[in-house]
C-alpha positions in Angstrom: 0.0 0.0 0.0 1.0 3.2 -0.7 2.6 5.8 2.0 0.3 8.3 0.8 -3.0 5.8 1.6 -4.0 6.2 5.2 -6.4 3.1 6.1 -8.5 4.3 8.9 -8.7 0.5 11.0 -10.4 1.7 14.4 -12.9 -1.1 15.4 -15.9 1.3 15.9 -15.1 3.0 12.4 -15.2 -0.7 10.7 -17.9 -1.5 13.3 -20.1 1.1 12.1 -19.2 0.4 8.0 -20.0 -2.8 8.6 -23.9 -1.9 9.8 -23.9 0.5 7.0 -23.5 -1.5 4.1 -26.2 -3.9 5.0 -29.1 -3.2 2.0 -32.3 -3.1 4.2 -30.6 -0.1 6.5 -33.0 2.7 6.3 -32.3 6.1 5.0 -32.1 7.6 8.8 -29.4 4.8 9.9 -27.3 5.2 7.1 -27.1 9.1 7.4 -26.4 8.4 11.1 -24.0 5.9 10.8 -22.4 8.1 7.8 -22.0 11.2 10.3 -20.5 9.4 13.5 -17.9 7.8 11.2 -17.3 11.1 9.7 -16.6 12.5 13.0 -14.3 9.5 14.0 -12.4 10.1 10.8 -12.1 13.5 11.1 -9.8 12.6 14.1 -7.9 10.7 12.4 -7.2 13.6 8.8 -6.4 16.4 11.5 -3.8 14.2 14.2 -1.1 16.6 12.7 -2.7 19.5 12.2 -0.3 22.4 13.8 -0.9 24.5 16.4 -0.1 27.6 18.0 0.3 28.9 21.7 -2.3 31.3 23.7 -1.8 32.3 27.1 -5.2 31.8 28.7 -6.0 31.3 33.1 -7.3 28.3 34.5 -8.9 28.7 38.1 -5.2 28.4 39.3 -2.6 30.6 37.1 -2.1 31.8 33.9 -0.4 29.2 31.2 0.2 28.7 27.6 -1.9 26.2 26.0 -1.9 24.7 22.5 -5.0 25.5 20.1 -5.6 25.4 16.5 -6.8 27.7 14.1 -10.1 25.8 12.4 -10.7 29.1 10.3 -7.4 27.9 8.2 -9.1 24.3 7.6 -11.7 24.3 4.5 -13.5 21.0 4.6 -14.3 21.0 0.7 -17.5 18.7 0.1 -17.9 17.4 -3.4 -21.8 17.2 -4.3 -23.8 15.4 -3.6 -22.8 13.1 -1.5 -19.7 14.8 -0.1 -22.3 17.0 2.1 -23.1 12.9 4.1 -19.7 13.4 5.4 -19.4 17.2 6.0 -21.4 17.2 9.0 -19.4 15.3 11.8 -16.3 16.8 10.4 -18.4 20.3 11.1 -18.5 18.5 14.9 -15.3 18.1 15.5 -13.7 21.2 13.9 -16.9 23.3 13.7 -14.9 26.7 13.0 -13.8 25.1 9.3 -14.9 27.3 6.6 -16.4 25.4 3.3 -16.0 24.7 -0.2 -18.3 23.3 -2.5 -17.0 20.9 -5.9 -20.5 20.5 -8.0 -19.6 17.2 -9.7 -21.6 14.3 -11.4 -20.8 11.6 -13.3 -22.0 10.6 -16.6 -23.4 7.5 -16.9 -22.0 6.2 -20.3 -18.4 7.7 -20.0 -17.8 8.0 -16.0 -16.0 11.3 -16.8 -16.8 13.9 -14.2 -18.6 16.9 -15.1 -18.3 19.7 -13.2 -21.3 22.0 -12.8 -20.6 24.3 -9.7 -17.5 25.5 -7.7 -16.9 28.0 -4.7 -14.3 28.2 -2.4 -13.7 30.7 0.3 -10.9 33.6 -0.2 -7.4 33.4 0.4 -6.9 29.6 -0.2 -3.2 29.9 -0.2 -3.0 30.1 3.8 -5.7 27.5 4.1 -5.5 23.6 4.5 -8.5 21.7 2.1 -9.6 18.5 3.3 -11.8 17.0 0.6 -15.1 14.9 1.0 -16.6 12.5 -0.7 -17.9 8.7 0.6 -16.9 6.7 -2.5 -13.3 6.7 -4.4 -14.8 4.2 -7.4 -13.0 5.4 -10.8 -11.3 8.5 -9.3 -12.3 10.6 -11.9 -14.6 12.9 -9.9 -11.7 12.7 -7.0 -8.7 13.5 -9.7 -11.2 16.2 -11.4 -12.1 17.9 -7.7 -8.2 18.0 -6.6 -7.1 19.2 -10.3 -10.4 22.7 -9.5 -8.8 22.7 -5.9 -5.3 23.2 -7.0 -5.8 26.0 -9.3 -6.5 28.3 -5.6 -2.9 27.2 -4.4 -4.0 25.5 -0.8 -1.4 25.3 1.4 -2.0 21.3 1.8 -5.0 19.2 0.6 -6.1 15.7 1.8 -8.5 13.7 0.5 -11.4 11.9 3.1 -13.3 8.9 1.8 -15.1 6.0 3.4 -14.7 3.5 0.5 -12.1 3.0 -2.1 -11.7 0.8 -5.1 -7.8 -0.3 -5.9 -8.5 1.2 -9.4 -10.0 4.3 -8.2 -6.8 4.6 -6.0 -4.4 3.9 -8.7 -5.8 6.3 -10.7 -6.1 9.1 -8.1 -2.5 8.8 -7.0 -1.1 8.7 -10.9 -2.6 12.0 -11.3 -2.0 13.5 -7.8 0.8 11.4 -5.7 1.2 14.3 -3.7 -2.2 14.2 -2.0 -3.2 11.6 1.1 -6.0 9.3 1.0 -7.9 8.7 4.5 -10.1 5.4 3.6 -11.7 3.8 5.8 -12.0 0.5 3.7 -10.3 -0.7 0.3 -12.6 -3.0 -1.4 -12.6 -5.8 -4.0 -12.5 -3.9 -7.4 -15.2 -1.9 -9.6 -17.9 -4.1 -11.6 -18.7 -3.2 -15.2 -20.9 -0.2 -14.2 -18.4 1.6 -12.5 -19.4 0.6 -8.9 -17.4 -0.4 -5.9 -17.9 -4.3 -4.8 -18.9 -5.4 -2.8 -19.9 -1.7 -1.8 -22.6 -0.2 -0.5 -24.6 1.1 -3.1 -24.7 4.5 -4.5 -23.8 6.2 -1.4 -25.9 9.7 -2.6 -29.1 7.5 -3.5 -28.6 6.1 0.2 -28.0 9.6 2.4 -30.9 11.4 0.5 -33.1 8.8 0.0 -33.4 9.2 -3.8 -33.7 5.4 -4.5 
């Protein structure tokens, strides 16, 4: 595995996967599940994230303490389903600022399309941490990071709950400089383009839309 590929192996993270693949989980469950693993992962994406010194007083005495700055963090959600995952990352780092990648994939080709973008000012003293559940081709994840990387972030890392091993392949031959959080690497990608064995469209499954 690659240095760059970061497999997220916590028991409660696979514990919770594992409940969320099941096929008769209902809409509610799935989004549930979806945002307490986003929050668990987000722990994991931001373990080196620097930080600076304040001098703040406890009840006893006055100290320096270590915080970070979450108004340099962009979590960058790639629609739709990126905005499943954006919400426990919100918990855990709720003074993030946001970016939105409109992508969708057509169906015959599985090249992304992009259809909206907006990202927040000043990108070059910011660190992007990119969204979306499902790493299948990598063409919406290789289109996202090539957008990003036109505002000059200062990092970027990429969050995802599933990856296929072509998906990754592809990802990292276009952008070996970027990190992959996953929390599981399945099997392969059938003929549609899907990850097996999967969970489904993981869009249709947050919203409800099938």
């Amino acid at each position: 595995m690659s240095p760059q590929v970061h497999h997220v192996t916590h028991p409660l993270i696979q514990h919770k996967l594992t409940l969320m693949r099941q096929k008769d989980r209902s809409t509610n469950s799935f989004r549930r599940l979806l945002n307490e693993i986003s929050m668990l992962m987000a722990y994991e994406v931001t373990r080196d994230m620097p930080t600076s010194m304040i001098e703040i007083e406890t009840p006893l005495e006055t100290m320096q303490a270590p915080v970070i700055d979450g108004k340099k963090t962009v979590f960058v959600s790639i629609m739709r389903a990126g905005a499943g995952f954006l919400d426990g990352m919100l918990n855990v780092v709720p003074g993030a600022r946001i970016g939105h990648i409109g992508l969708y994939r057509d169906p015959k080709t599985l090249v992304a399309v992009e259809y909206y973008f907006k990202m927040p000012a000043d990108m070059h003293e910011r660190d992007a941490i990119v969204l979306d559940p499902m790493l299948a081709t990598g063409n919406s994840a290789v289109a996202a990071v090539d957008r990003l990387k036109e505002t000059r972030p200062k990092s970027i890392r990429f969050v995802c709950l599933l990856a296929a091993p072509e998906g990754l392949a592809n990802f990292h031959a276009n952008h070996p400089d970027v990190p992959v959080y996953v929390a599981a690497i399945d099997r392969q990608l059938n003929e549609h383009g899907y990850i097996v064995p999967g969970l489904g469209d993981a869009g249709d499954r947050i919203f409800g839309t099938k």
